[in-house]
C-alpha positions, -999 to +999 in steps of 0.1 A: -060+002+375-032-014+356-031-053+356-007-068+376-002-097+347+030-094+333+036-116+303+069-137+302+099-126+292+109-137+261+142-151+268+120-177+293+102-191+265+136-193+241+152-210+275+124-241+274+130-275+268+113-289+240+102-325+232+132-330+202+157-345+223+152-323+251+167-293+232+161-259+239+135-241+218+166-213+208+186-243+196+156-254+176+153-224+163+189-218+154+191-249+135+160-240+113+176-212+104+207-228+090+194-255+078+169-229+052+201-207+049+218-236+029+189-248+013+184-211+002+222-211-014+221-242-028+191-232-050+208-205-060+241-220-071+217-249-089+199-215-108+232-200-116+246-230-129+216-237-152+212-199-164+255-203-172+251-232-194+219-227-214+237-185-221+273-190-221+283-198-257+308-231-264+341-230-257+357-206-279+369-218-314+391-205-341+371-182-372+358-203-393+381-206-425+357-197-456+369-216-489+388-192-514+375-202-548+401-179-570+407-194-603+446-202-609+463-178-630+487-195-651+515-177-670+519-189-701+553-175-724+572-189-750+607-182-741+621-177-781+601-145-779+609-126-749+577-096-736+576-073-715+565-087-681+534-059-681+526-071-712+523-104-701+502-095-671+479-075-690+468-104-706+463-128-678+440-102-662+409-121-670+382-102-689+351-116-680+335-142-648+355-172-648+326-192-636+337-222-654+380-227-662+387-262-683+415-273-682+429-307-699+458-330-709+483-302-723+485-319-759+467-314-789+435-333-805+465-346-833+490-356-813+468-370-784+454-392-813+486-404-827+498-415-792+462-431-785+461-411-751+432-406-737+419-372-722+409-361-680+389-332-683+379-312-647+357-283-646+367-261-617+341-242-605+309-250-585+306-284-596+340-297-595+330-321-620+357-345-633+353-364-666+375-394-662+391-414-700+368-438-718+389-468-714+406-483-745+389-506-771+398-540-748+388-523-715+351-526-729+341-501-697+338-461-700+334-435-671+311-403-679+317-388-654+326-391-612+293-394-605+289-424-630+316-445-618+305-479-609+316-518-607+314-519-644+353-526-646+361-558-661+401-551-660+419-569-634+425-548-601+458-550-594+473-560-559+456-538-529+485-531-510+516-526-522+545-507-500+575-486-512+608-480-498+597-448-488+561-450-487+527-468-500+516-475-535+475-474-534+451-484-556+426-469-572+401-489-553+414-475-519+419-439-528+380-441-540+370-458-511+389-430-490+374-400-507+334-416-513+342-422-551+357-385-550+326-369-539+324-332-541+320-328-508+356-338-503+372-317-521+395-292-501+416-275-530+419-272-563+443-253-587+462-259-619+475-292-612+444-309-601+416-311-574+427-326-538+402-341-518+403-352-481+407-390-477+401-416-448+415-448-455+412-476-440+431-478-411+418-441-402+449-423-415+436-390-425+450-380-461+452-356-490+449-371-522+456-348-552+439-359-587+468-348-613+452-337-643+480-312-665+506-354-665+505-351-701+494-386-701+529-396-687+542-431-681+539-452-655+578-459-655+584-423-657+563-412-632+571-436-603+612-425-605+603-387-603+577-395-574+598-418-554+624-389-554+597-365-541+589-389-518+620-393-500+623-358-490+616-352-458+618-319-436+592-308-408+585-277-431+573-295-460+537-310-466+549-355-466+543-372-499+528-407-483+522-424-522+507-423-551+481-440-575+495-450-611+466-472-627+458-468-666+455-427-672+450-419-633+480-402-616+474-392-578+497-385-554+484-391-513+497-364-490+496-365-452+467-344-440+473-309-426+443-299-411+443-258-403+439-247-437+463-226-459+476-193-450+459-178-481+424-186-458+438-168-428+453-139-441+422-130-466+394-151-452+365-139-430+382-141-397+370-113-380+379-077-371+416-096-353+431-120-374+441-149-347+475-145-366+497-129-345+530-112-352+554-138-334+529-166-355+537-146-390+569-145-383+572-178-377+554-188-408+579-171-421+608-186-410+596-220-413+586-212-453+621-203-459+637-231-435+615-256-466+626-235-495+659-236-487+660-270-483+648-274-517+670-255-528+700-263-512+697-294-491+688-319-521+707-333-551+693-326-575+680-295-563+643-285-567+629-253-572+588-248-565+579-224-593+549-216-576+557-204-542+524-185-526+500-179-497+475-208-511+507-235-508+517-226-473+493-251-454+489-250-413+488-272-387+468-266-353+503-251-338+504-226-369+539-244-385+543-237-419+545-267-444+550-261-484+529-279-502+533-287-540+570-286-542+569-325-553+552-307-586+580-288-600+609-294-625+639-312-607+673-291-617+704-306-620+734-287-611+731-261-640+729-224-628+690-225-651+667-240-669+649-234-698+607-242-700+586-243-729+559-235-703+561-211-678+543-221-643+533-194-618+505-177-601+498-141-607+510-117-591+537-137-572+560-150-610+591-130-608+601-106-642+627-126-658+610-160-655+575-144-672+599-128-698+625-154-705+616-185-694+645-187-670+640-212-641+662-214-611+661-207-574+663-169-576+627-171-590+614-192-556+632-163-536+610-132-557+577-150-547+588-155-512+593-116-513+562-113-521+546-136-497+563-118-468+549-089-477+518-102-482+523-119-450+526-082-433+502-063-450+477-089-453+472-079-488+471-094-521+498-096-547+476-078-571+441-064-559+417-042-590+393-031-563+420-012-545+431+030-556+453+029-589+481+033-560+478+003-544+469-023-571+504-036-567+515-051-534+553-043-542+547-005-555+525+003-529+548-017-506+584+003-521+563+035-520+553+034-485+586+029-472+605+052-495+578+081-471+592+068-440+554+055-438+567+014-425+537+011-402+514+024-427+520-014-444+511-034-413+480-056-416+446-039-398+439-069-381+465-075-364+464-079-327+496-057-316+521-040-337+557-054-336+584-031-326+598-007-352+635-026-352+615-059-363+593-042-389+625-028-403+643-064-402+614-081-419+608-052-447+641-050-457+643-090-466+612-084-485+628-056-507+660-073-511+641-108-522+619-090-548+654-069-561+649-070-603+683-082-610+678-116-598+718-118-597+711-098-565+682-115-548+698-136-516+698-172-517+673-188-490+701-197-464+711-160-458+674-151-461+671-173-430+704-156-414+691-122-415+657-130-406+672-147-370+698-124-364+688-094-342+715-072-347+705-078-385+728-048-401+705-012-407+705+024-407+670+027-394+649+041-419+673+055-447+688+021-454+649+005-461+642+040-479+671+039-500+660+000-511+625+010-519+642+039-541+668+019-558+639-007-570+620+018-584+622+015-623+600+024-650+582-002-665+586-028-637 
């Protein structure tokens, strides 16, 4: 017999009234619910957010820049016997592992003792060791080395501050108080005319201080005029002389601090399989290299020709503009059309023929290395590389060849992000090949090197004009 108890319907017991502020038991419910429904997300946004930040890597950074230790390659000629320029390449291929490169006051042991000067000596290599001048018989103090530097000075210090009409003279006291007594671990550069290492003075002003070491044991007098005219030059493309140090045989110039590196460290450094150097950004360095060259060149009196324009003196700043470093180093020209050196200064690979050769120093030697660095620029190649095919050892052969086969994109750095368009290539490649032209009297001056790299209807036939360039450059024996 079925029971006739029927049990209540659930929507009865949902319907009571409960004792929570006489709510119904559904509204109870309901609110449970929602309340563990945003407990629930909220402990799952707290998880997410903790799994994000202990796996999710810093904010991204630019490749670090790894230091390019490549010894200097000076070019050494004596202009009353003019070589070959292979010939004189040949022999500054170096031989054997340059662990160790000494270089010194540029006079010899008889005539640096008949003038009583007294020798710097810097060993560039791992140690960066600098051996600073034993002081003269009165001095009574000697320095051994950087590391051995110490209060022993009995000379008087001279006056701490001391400001220029352009600038600051510092002491020597300040500049070693800046770079920790010139501690290794400051050094950012080095090369033939000295070690630079990165300053903090006192006010916090970031600097570059340069250590001269090739002055000749120059005067005080003489060195002051030809810095003070280095340091009124001023143009956004070129690294700002700030002062310099002239105390007994020290010679150091101060340099504001550009801190992105050099181009040399982007375009050959370990920055990963895409360089962070774009087209637009090479081109720019581009432009802005030659906008600073030609102001050397044409916007000063007396003008002032670098002599050792290349990928290592092209620092960066954090918005990739281009400033030339080192210009404030070369011979000042008058107005004569050249100048004869007893000492040829260049970097390999970069020293244009006639000036190896010769001797022959103007501004048509400036505009052969900033061929080179444009194409070096574009390919992302060195001027001269041994571990490359016999082809290709040369940038500019390998360079000429390549476009005399209609093969311009074959030149175009691996790394690069995107290619540029074929018209722009062209633009840029044929300024290269007219820059590094072997008759100098043909090489453009930097003002229409600037022209032709701005203007986009720059004149071409497509590819039988850049052809017909490569072609016409080809000559035995250079």
């Amino acid at each position: 017999m079925a029971s006739d108890y029927s049990p209540p319907l659930l929507n009865d017991e949902l319907s009571k009234r409960t004792v929570i502020f006489g709510l119904h038991l559904w509204v109870i419910v309901g609110i449970g619910v929602g309340v563990a429904f945003v407990l629930l997300l909220v402990i799952i946004s707290l998880w997410i957010a903790s799994k994000r930040s202990t796996t999710v890597p810093p904010p991204s950074r630019k490749p670090t820049i790894p230091s390019i230790s490549k010894e200097i390659q000076e070019i050494h000629v004596d202009p009353s016997v003019p070589k070959p320029l292979a010939q004189i390449l040949s022999h500054s291929q170096p031989d054997s592992d340059p662990l160790t490169e000494r270089q010194a006051l540029l006079v010899s042991p008889d005539e640096e003792a008949a003038m009583g000067m007294n020798r710097i000596q810097i060993e560039i290599g791992k140690d960066h060791r600098i051996v600073y001048p034993e002081r003269g018989s009165g001095g009574g103090s000697s320095h051994g080395s950087g590391d051995s530097r110490s209060a022993e000075q009995t000379a008087p210090a001279p006056p701490e501050v001391s400001h220029l009409g352009w600038g600051h003279w510092y002491t020597l006291r300040e500049l070693e108080a800046a770079t920790n007594m010139f501690a290794d671990e400051n050094v950012i550069g080095e090369g033939g005319y000295g070690i630079v290492y990165h300053g903090v003075l006192g006010d916090n002003t970031q600097v570059a201080v340069k250590n001269l070491l090739n002055n000749r044991g120059q005067a005080e007098r003489e060195f002051k005029v030809e810095v003070e005219a280095i340091g009124r030059v001023r143009h956004k493309n070129l690294v700002r002389l700030l002062g310099y140090c002239a105390e007994g045989a020290h010679r150091m110039l101060v340099y504001e601090y550009v801190d992105n590196g050099n181009l040399e460290q982007w375009l050959h450094g370990d920055v990963g399989p895409c360089s962070p150097l774009t087209w637009d950004i090479r081109m720019n360095i581009i432009l802005g290299t030659a906008k600073g060259l030609m102001y050397l060149h044409e916007g000063l009196e007396p003008k002032v020709v670098h002599r050792d324009v290349k990928s290592s003196n092209i620092l960066l700043d954090r918005q990739w503009h281009a400033k030339v470093s080192d210009f404030g180093l070369a011979k000042l020209l008058g107005s004569e059309r050249s100048y004869v050196t007893t000492r040829v200064m260049g970097t390999f690979g970069y020293v244009a023929p006639e000036y190896a050769s010769t001797g022959m120093l103007n501004e048509r030697s400036d505009v052969y290395s900033f061929g080179i660095l444009i194409m070096e620029i574009i390919s992302g190649r060195n001027p001269v590389d041994y571990s490359r095919p016999p082809g290709e050892v040369n940038l500019v052969d390998w360079l000429k060849s390549m476009v005399s086969n209609r093969n311009s994109e074959g030149v175009l750095d691996p790394k690069l992000p995107e290619k540029p368009s074929s018209r722009a290539l062209k633009r840029v490649l044929l300024v290269a090949l007219r820059c590094v032209d072997p008759d100098a009297q043909k090489r453009p001056k930097m003002g229409h090197v600037i022209h032709m790299l701005e203007i986009d209807d720059f004149p071409y036939r497509d590819d039988r004009r850049i052809g017909r360039e490569g072609r016409m450059q080809e000559k035995p024996g250079e």
